[in-house]
N, C-alpha and C positions, 0 to 999 in steps of 0.2 A: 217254285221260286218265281215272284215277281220282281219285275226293276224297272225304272222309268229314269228318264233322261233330264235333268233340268239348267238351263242354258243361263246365265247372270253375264248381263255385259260381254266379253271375251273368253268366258270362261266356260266350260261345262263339267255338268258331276251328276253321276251313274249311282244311286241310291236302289238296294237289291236288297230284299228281305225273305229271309231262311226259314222255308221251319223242313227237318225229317224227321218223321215218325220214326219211331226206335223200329217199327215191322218194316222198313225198307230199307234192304241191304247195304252195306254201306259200300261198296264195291260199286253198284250200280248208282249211288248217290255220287260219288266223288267221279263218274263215267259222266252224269249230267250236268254235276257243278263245274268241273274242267269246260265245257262248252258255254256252258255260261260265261264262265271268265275269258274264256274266246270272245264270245260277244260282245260284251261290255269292254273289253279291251281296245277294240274295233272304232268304239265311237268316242271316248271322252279321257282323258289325262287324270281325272278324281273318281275314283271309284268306292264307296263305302256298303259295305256288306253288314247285314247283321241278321240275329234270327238264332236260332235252336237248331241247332247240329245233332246232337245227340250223340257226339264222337267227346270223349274224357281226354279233354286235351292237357287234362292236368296227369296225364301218364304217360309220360311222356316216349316207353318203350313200347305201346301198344301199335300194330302193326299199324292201323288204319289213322290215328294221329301221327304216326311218320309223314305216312301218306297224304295226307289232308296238307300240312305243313310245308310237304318239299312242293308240294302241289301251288301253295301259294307262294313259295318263293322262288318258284319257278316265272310267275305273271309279277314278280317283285312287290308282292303284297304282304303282310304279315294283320297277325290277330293282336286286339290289342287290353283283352280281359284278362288280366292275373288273379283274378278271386273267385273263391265258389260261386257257383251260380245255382249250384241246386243246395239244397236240405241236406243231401248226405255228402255235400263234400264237394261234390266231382265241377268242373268248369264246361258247361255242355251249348253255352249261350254265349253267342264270340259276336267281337265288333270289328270286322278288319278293311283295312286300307291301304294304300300306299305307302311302301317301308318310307317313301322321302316325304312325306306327304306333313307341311306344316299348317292344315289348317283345324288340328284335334285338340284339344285338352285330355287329361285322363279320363280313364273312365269310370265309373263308382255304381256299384248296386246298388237297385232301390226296390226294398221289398212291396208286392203288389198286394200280399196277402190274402188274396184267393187262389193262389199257386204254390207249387213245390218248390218254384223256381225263383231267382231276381228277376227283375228287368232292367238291361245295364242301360246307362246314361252316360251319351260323350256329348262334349259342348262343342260345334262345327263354327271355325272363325266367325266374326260377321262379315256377310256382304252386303253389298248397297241395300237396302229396303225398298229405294224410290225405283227401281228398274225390275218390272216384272217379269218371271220367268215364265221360258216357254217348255211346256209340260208333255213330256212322249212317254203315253203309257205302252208298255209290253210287258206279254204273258211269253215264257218258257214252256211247251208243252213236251212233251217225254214220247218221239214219235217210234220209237223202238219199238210200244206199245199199242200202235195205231193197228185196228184191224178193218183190214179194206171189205172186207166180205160185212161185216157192221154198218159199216160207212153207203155201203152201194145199197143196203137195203132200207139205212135210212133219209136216202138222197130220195129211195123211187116212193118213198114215202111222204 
């Protein structure tokens, strides 16, 4: 998960883009996406997420879609794709934001056709043009993962 920070005038908005591999659990996904959204929570009022989940949000009894769900309505966020996003049906590609959040239009698939999948398109209000924004890249790294015995041998190296 990347996301970066961009500041217009008085305002700022928290831009995070998703992808999980179907081979990474989705227990430990929604364990590092929940931190995520601590983060981003932390610094700006507009938060918009997008990206490949690979959770079938269009099922809506499956465990880990509950989960994912109360999860962002817990940080008062919500998704905001109603349409296939893959080939066989399923909604696996979400675009979410703040449930108050009036600067979205809907959002509309648009097939890329080198993919299984759509890529959704939301239109984000205008803001000023003539005021350039100030740009804070960060990376999310997964430090559950960090092995120090790795790290010390390639420090002495």
């Amino acid at each position: 998960m990347y996301y970066t920070k961009i500041c217009f005038n008085n305002s700022s908005f928290a831009f995070a883009q998703n992808y999980r591999p179907p081979s990474n659990p989705e227990a430990a996904f929604l364990s590092d996406f929940s931190d995520l959204l601590e983060i981003l929570s932390s610094f700006t009022s507009s938060v918009f997420i997008s990206g490949d989940f690979n959770i079938h949000v269009d099922r809506p009894s499956n465990f880990y879609t509950v989960k994912l769900l109360e999860l962002l309505h817990s940080f008062n966020l919500h998704q905001l794709v109603s349409f296939p996003t893959h080939v066989h049906g399923h909604t696996l590609d979400l675009f979410i934001c703040a449930q108050d959040s009036k600067l979205l239009s809907d959002c509309i698939p648009v097939s890329v056709g080198f993919s299984d999948q759509s890529a959704v398109l939301c239109r984000i209000a205008t803001v000023d043009p003539r005021v350039r924004p100030e740009k804070f890249p960060r990376s999310l790294r997964n430090f559950k993962l960090f092995n120090l015995v790795q790290f010390c041998k390639d420090v002495r190296s």
